[in-house]
MIDO-504924 format. One line per field, with one value per residue (C-alpha): residue number from 1; residue in one letter; chain; x, y, z. Coordinates in Angstrom, 3 decimals, m for minus. Layout:
N
drenmi	c(NUM  ...) .
baza	c(a  ...) .
torvex	c(A  ...) .
X	c(X  ...) .
Y	c(Y  ...) .
Z	c(Z  ...) .
This chain:
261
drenmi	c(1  2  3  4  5  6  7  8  9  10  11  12  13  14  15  16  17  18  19  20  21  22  23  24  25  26  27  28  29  30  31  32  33  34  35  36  37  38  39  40  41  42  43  44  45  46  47  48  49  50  51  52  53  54  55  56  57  58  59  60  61  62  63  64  65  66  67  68  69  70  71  72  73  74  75  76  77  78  79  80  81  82  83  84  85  86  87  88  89  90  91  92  93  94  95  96  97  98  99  100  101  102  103  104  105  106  107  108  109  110  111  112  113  114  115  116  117  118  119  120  121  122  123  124  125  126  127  128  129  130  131  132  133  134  135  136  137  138  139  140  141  142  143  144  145  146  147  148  149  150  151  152  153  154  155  156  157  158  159  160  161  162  163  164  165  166  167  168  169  170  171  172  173  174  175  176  177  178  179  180  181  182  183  184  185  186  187  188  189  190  191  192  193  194  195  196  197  198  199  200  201  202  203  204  205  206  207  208  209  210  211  212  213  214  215  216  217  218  219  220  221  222  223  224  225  226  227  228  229  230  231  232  233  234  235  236  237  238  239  240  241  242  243  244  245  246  247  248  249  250  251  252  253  254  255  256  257  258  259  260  261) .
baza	c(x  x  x  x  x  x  x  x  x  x  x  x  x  x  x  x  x  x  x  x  x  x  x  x  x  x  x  x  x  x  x  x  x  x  x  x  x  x  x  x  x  x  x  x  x  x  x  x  x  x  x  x  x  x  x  x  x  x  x  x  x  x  x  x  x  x  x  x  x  x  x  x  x  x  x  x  x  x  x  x  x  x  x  x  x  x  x  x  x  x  x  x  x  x  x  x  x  x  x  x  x  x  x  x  x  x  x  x  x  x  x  x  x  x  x  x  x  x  x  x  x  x  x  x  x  x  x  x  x  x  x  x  x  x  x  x  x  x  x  x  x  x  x  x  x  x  x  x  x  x  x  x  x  x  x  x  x  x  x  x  x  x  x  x  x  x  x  x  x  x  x  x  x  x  x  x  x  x  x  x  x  x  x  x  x  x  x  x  x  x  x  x  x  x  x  x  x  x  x  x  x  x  x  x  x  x  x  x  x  x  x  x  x  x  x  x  x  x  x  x  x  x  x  x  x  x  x  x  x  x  x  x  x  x  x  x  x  x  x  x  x  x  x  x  x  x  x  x  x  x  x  x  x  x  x  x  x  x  x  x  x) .
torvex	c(A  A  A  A  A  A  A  A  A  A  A  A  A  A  A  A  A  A  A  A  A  A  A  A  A  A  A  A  A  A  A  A  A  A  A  A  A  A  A  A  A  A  A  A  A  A  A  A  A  A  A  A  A  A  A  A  A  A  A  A  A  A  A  A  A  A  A  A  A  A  A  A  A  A  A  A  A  A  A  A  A  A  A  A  A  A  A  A  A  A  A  A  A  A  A  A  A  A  A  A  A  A  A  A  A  A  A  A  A  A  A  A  A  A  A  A  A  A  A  A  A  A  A  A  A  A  A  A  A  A  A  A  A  A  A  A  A  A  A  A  A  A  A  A  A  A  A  A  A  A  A  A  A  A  A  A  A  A  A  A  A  A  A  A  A  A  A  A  A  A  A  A  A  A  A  A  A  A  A  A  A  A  A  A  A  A  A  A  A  A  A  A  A  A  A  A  A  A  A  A  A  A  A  A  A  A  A  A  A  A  A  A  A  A  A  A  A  A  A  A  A  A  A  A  A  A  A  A  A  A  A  A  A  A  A  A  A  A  A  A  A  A  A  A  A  A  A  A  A  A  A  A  A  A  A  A  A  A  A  A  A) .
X	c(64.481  65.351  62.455  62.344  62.564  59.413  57.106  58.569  57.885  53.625  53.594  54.731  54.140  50.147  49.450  50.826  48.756  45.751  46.252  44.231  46.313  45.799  47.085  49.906  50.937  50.264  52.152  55.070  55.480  54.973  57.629  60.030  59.439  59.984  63.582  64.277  63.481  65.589  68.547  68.602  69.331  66.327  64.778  64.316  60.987  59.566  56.594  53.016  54.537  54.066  53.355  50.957  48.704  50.749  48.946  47.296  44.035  45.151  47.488  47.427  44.701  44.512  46.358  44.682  44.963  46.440  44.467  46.216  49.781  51.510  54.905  56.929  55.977  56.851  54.458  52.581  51.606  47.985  47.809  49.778  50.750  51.613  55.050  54.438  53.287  56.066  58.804  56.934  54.199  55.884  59.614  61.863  59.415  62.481  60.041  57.636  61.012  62.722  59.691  58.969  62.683  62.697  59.043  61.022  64.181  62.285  60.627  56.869  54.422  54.273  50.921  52.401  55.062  53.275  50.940  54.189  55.095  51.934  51.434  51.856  50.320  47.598  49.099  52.267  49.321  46.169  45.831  47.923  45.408  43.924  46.211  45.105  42.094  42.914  45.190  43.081  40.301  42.400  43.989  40.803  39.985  43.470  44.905  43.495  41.282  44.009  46.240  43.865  42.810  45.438  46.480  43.848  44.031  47.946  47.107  45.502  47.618  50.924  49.709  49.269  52.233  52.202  55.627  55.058  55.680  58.403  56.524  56.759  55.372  57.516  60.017  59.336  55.645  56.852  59.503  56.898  53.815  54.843  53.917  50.255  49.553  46.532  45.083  41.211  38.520  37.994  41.514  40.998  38.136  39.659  42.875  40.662  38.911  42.013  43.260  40.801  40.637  42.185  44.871  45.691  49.282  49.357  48.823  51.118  53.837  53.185  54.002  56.830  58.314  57.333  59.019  62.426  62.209  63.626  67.510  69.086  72.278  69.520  69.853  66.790  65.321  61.701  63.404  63.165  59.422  58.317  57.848  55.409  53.846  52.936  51.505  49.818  48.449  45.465  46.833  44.014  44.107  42.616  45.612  44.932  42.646  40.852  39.291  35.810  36.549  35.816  38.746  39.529  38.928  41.554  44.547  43.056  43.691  47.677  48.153  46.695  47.413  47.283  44.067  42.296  39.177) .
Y	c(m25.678  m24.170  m24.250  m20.306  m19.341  m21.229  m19.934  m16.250  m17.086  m17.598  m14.652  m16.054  m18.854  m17.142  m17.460  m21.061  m22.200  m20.679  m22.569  m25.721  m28.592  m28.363  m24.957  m25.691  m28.501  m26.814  m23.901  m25.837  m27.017  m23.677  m22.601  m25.737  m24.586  m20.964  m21.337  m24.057  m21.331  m18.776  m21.223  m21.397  m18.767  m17.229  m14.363  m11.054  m11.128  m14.658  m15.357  m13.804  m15.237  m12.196  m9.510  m7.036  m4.993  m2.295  0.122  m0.495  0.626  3.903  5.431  8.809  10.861  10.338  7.407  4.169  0.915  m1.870  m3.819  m6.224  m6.492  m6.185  m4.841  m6.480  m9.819  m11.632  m10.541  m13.593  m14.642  m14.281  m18.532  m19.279  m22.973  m25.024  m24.598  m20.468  m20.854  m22.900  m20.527  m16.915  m17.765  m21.080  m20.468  m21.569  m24.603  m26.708  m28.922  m29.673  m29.988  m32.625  m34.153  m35.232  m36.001  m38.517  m40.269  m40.146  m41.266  m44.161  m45.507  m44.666  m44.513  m40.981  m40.066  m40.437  m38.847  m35.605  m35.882  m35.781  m32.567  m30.820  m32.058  m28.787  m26.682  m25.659  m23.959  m22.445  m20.171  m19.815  m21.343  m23.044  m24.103  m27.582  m27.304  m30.501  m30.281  m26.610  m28.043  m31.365  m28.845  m26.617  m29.244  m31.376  m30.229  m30.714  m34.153  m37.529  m38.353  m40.435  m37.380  m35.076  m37.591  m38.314  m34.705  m34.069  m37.425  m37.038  m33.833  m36.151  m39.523  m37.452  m37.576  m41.414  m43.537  m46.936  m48.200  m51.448  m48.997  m47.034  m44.025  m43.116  m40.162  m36.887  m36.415  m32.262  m32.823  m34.296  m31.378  m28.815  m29.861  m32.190  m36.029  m35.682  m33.912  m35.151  m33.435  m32.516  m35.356  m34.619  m35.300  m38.851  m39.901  m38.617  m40.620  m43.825  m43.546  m43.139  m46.321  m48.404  m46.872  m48.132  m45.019  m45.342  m46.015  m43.087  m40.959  m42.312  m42.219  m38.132  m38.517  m40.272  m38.276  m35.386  m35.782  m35.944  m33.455  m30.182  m30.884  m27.475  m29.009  m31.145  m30.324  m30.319  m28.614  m27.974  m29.082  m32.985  m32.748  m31.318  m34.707  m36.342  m32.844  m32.932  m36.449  m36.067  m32.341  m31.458  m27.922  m25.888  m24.389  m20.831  m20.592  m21.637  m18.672  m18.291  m21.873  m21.296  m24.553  m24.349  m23.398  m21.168  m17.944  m19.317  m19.592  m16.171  m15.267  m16.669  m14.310  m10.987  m12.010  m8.130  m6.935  m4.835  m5.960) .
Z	c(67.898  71.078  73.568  74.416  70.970  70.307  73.122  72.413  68.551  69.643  72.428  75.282  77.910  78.734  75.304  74.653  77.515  75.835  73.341  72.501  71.781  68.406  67.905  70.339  67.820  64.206  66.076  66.332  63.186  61.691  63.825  62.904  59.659  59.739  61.542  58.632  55.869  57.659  57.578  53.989  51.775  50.143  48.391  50.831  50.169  48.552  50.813  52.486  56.078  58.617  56.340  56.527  54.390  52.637  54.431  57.991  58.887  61.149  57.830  57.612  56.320  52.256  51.965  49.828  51.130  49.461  46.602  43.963  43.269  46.293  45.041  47.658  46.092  42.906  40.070  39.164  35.821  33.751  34.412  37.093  37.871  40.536  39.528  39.603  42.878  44.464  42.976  43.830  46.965  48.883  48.395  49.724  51.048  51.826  54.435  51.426  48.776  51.631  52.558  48.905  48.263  51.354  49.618  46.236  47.707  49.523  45.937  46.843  44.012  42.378  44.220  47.596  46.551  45.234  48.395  50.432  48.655  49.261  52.695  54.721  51.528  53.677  56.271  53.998  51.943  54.031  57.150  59.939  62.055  60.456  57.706  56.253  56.081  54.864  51.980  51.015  50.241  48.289  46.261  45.554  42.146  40.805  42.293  42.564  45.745  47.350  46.952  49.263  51.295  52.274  52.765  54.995  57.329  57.809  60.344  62.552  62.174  63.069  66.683  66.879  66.600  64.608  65.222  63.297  59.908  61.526  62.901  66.018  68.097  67.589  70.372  69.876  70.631  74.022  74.579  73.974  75.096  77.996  78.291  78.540  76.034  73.703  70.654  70.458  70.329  66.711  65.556  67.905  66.020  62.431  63.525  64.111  61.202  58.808  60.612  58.902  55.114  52.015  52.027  55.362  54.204  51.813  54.445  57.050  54.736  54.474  58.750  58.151  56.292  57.590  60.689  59.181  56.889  58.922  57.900  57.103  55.273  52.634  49.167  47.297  44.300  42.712  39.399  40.484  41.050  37.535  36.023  38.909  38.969  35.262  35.181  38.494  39.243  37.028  35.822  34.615  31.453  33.137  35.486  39.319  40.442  37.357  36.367  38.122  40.522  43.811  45.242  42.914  45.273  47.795  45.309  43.702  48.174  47.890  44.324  46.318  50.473  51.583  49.637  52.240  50.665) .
C-alpha cells in the first residue's frame, strides 16, 4: 500500500502523529484491508464501512432519521447466521476468506482454522481499535474458548516476532511507523502473557497468517468454510441478535449500523 495513500486514508500526517501506536497500527491494517476489498469485485453496497446514518443530524426541517432496515444494505433474515452475516455485513472479507484458506491450506486443526477466519471480526463490524479483544468478546458465546482466546491474544502477539515458528515482525509496521516504533504497555504485557499459555500456538498461527493474507489475485470462497463452521460455531437457534447471550446486542448493532438511536 502506497505510503501517502495511507496517511491521506487517516487525515493526514497531524493526525497519524496523534495517534497512539496502537491506533497507528490497527489503522493500518484497516487500511490494508480496505484497498484489498476495493481490488476485488464486490457488491456496490455489501458493508457498514464509512457509511453514515441515512439522515444526518442537521436534515432539513421534518425529516425522520434513520431506524431499522437501512435500505442500502442487504435485508437480513428473522435468524441470521454466521453464514448470513459473512455474505450480507462482512463481504467481500477476502483478508478473513485468505487468512483461513492459508490455516486450511497449511493442515491446522479446524479450531485454528475457524479462529483464523474470524481473526479481524472485531474490527470488520464494530470496532477497529482493539479489534481482538473487540471480536474474542463477540464470539465467546458461540466458539470454543481456544477459539476467542486466541482471537483476542493474536492483536497483541502480531507486534512481537518469534522467528523460531516463522513469524517475523511485519515489514509495513516498519514502513509506516518507523523503526522505533513500540505498541502500548498493555499490549507488552498481554504479548508476554500469551507467550506462556497453552494456546499460545493457536494464536500465533492467526499472525502468521495474517500477515500474508492481503493477495488481490487469491481465490477464495465462503463455500469451503461451511463444514468447519457447522461443527465448530455454536449457531443459535434464535438467530445471532436474538438468543439473549451476551453479546447478543452487538450483532443486533452489525444487523441495524445507522440506527440514530
Amino acid at each position: 500500500m502506497d505510503r501517502r495513500k495511507f496517511i491521506a486514508s487517516v487525515g493526514g500526517a497531524s493526525a497519524l502523529a496523534a495517534m497512539s501506536s496502537m491506533e497507528k497500527a490497527d489503522a493500518l491494517e484497516y487500511a490494508m484491508t480496505e484497498e484489498l476489498d476495493a481490488r476485488i469485485v464486490r457488491p456496490g453496497i455489501c458493508t457498514t464501512y464509512g457509511k453514515e446514518p441515512m439522515n444526518a443530524p442537521k436534515a432539513k426541517e421534518g425529516a425522520k432519521f434513520m431506524m431499522g432496515h437501512d435500505p442500502r444494505l442487504p435485508l437480513m433474515s428473522d435468524k441470521p447466521t454466521l453464514i448470513e452475516f459473512f455474505e450480507k455485513r462482512f463481504a467481500p472479507a477476502n483478508h478473513l476468506l485468505q487468512s483461513g484458506a492459508l490455516a486450511l491450506k497449511a493442515g491446522l486443526p479446524e479450531k485454528t482454522v475457524l479462529a483464523c477466519l474470524l481473526h479481524d471480526i472485531g474490527g470488520a463490524t464494530v470496532m477497529r481499535s482493539d479489534h481482538g479483544y473487540w471480536g474474542a468478546q463477540l464470539l465467546e458465546p458461540y466458539v470454543d474458548e481456544e477459539v476467542s482466546w486466541a482471537i483476542r491474544h493474536h492483536q497483541a502477539l502480531r507486534y512481537f516476532a518469534d522467528e523460531e515458528v516463522g513469524y517475523s515482525y511485519p515489514e509495513a509496521y516498519i514502513r509506516y511507523f518507523g523503526e522505533d516504533f513500540s505498541p502500548e504497555p498493555y499490549i507488552h504485557e498481554a504479548a508476554e502473557y500469551a507467550k506462556n499459555h497453552k494456546w499460545y500456538m493457536t494464536a500465533r498461527q492467526i499472525c502468521i497468517n495474517d500477515v500474508y493474507s492481503f493477495d488481490p489475485n487469491a481465490v477464495v470462497s465462503l463455500d469451503m468454510f461451511i463444514d468447519i463452521i457447522g461443527r465448530n460455531f455454536k449457531q443459535p437457534e434464535e438467530g445471532l441478535g436474538y438468543d439473549n447471550s451476551p453479546t447478543a446486542h452487538m450483532w443486533r448493532t452489525v444487523i441495524f449500523p445507522n440506527n440514530f438511536l
